[in-house]
C-alpha positions as CSV (number, residue, x, y, z in Angstrom):
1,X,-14.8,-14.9,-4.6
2,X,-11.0,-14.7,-3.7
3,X,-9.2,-14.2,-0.6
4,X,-9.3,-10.5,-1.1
5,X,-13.0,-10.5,-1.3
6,X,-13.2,-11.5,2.2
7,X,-10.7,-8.7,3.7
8,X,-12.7,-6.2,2.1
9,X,-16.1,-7.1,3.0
10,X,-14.6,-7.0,6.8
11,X,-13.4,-3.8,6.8
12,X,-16.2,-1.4,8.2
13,X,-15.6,0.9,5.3
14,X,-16.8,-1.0,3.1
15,X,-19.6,-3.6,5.1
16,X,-22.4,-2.2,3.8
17,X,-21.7,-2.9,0.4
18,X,-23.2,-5.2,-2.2
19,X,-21.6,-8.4,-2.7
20,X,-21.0,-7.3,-6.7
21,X,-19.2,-4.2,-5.3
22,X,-16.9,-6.1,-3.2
23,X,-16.5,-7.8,-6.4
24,X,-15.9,-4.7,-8.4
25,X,-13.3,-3.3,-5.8
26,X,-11.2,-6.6,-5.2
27,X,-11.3,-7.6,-9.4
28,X,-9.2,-3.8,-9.1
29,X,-6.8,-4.3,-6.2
30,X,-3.8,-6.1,-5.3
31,X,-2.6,-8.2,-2.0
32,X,1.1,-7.9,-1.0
33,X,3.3,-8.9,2.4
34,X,5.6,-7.3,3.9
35,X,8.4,-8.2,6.0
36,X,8.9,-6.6,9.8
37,X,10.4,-3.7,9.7
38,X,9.8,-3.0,6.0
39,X,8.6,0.4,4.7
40,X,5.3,0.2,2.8
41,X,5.7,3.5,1.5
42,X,7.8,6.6,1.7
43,X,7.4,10.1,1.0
44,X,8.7,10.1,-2.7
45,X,6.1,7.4,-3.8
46,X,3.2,8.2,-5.4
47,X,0.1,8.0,-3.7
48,X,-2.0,6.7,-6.0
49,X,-3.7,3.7,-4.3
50,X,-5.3,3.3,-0.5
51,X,-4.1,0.6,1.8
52,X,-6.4,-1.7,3.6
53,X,-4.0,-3.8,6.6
54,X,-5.3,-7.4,6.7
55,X,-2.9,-8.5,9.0
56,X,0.2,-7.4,11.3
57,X,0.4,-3.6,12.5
58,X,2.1,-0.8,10.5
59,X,3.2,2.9,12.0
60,X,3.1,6.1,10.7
61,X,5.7,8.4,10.9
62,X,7.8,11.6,9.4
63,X,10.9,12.3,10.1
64,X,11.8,15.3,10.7
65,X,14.6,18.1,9.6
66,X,17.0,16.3,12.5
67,X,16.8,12.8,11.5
68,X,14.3,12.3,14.3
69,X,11.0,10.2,14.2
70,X,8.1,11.4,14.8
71,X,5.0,8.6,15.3
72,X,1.8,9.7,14.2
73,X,-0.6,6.6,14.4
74,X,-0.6,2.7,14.7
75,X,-2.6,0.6,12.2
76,X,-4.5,-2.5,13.1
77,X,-6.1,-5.4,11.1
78,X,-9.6,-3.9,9.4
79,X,-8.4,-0.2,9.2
80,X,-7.2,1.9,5.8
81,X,-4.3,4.2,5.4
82,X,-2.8,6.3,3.1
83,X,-6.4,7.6,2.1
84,X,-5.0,11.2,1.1
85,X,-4.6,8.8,-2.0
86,X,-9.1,9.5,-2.8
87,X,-8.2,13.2,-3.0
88,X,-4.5,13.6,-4.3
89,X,-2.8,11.1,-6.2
90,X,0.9,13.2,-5.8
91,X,3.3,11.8,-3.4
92,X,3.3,10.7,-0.1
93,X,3.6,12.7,2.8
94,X,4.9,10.6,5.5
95,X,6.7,6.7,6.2
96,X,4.2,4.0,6.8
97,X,6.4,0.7,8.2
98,X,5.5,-2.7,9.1
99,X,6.1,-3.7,13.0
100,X,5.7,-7.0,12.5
101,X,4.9,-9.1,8.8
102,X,2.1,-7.9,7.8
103,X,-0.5,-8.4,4.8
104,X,-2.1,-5.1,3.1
105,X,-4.5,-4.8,-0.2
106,X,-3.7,-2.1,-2.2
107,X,-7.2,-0.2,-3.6
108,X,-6.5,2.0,-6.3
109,X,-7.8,5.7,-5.2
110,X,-10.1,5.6,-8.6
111,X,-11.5,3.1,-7.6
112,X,-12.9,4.8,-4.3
113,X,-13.5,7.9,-5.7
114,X,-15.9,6.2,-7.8
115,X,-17.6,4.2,-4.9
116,X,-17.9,8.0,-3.2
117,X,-20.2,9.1,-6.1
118,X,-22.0,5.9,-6.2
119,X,-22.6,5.2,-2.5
120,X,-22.6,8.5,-0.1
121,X,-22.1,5.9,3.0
122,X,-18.8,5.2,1.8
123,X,-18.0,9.4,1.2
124,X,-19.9,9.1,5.0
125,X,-17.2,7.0,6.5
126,X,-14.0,8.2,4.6
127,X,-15.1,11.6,5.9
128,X,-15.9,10.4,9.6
129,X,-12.3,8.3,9.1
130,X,-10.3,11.2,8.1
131,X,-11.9,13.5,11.1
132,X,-11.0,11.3,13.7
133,X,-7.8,11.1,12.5
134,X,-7.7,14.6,12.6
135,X,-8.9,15.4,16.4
136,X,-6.9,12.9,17.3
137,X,-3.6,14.7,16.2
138,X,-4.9,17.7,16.6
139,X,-5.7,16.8,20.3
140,X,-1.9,15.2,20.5
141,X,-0.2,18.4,19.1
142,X,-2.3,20.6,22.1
143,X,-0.3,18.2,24.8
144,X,2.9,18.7,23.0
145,X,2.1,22.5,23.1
146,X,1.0,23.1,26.5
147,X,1.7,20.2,28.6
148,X,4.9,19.1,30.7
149,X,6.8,15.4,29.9
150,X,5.4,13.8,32.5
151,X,1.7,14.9,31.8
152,X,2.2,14.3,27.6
153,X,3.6,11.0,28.9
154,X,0.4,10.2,31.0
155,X,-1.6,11.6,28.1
156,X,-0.3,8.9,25.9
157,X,-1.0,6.2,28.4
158,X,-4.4,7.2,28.3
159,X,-4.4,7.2,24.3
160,X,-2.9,3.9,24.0
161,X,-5.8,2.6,26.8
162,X,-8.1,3.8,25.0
163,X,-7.2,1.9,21.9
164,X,-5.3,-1.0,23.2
165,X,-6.7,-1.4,27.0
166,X,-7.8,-4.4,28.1
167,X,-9.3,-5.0,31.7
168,X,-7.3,-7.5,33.8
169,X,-7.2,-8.1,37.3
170,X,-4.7,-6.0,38.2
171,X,-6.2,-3.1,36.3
172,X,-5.3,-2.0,32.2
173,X,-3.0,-3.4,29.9
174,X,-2.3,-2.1,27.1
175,X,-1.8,-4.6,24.5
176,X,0.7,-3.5,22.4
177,X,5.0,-3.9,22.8
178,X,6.5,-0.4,22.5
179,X,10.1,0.1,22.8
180,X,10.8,3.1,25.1
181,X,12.2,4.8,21.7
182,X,9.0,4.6,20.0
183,X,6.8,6.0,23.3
184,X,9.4,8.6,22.8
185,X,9.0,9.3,19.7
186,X,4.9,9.8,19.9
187,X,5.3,12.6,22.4
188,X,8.3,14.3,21.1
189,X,10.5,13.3,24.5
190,X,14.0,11.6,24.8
191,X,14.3,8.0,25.7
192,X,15.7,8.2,28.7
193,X,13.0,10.4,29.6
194,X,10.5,7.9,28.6
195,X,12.4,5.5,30.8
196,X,12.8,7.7,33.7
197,X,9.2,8.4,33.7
198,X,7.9,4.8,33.9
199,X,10.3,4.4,36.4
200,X,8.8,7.1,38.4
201,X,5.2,6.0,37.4
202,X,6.1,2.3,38.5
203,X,7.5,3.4,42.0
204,X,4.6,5.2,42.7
205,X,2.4,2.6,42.0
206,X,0.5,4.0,39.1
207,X,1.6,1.6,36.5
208,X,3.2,-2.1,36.3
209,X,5.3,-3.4,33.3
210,X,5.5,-6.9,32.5
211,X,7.0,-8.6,28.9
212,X,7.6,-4.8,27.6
213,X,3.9,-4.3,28.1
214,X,2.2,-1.7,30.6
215,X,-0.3,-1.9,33.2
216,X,-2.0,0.9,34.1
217,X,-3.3,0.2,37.9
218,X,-6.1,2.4,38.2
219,X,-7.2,4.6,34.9
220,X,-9.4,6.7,36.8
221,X,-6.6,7.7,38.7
222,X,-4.2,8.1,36.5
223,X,-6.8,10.0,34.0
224,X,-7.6,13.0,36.9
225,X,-3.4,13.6,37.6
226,X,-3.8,15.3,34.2
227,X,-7.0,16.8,34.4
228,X,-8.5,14.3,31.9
229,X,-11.9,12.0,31.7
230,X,-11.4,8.6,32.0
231,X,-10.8,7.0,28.5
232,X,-13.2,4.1,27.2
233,X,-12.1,0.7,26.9
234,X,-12.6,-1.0,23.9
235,X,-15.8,-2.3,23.3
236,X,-16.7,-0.7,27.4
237,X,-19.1,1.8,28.6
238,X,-18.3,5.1,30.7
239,X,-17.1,4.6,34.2
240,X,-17.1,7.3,36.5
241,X,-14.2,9.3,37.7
242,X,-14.1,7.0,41.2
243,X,-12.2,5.0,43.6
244,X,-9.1,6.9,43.6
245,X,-7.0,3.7,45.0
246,X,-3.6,4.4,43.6
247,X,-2.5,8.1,43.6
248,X,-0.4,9.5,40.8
249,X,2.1,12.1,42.5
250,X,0.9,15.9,40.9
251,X,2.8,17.7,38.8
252,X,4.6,20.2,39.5
């Protein structure tokens, strides 16, 4: 089996498979890299093949009718994109571009579509997959809706934690670099804004920011200010909504 074999036979979409499956699927797809910064797609391509990132990180964005863009996810090492490809092999909707070099393997959406029919845990995950991804917008587009700056600011915090936290002794980090334009970009905010908020957040002790990275002190903490639960680490277990130690000023 080639190098491709083993990519797919990681990703959790397709672990369940048979070993002549795997087969089947890599004999049909491709492997490309891409530089940082490059666009994997655009809106005017057709979207006739599904994406699985091997290595790097890509995000998803539009832009919209002001030249302004709008982030709609981050995609890590194991997971697919561009899956509206199974469905409906017209164009593109939206940018996907590499944020560092990455690796993808292209899967051709015939090729899934197929699997779908032939193996209903497959249909199983793509639908679980493209849910999430749903509620997770969804559940972003009610804080731009109804929520202040600050708390859709604080909301995105908690996101990011609860994707990219990581416990260290002086509280969460979120392990991923953002430039204050991109945070800005997520929650439909300025960048000064963005800046001017982690200011505020860093005076009042809430957060810390070391090598472009955040530290959120205390996530219980900063999780109540908004009214939310306390998001799960990665790989963690619930923790209740205690030990208040570093208050986030209210809102007002």
């Amino acid at each position: 089996m080639g190098e491709k074999f083993w990519h797919i036979k990681n990703c959790n979409l397709f672990e369940q498979l048979a070993e002549e499956e795997i087969a089947k699927i890599e004999g049909n797809s491709s492997l490309r890299t891409f530089q940082r910064k490059e666009l994997v797609y655009l809106p005017s391509d057709a979207g006739d093949s599904v994406l699985l990132l091997v290595s790097g990180r890509i995000k998803m964005y539009h832009i919209t009718s002001d030249g302004k863009q709008t982030l709609l996810a981050f995609i890590d090492p194991g997971e697919i994109f561009g899956e509206l490809a199974i469905f409906d092999s017209g164009n593109r909707e939206d940018f996907a571009e590499t944020m560092e070099k990455s690796t993808v393997v292209l899967i051709p959406g015939r090729v899934i579509r197929e699997l779908m029919t032939e193996k209903p845990v497959v249909s199983m995950q793509i639908s679980r997959l493209m849910g999430l991804r749903r509620k997770r917008l969804e559940r972003r587009l009610k804080s731009l809706l109804y929520r202040s700056t600050r708390e859709r600011f604080i909301y995105l915090l908690l996101e990011l934690a609860e994707k990219y936290g990581q416990q260290i002794n002086e509280g969460v980090l979120i392990n991923i670099k953002l430039s204050h334009q991109e945070l800005s970009s997520i929650i439909g905010s300025t960048r000064e804004t963005v800046t001017n908020a982690l200011i505020d957040l860093r005076d009042e002790g809430a957060i810390d920011i070391q090598k472009r990275k955040i530290i959120i002190k205390n996530l219980n903490s900063l999780a109540a200010s908004i009214d939310e639960n306390t998001p799960l680490l990665p790989g963690t277990k619930p923790v209740p909504n205690t030990n208040f130690s570093a208050p986030v000023r209210p809102v007002r």
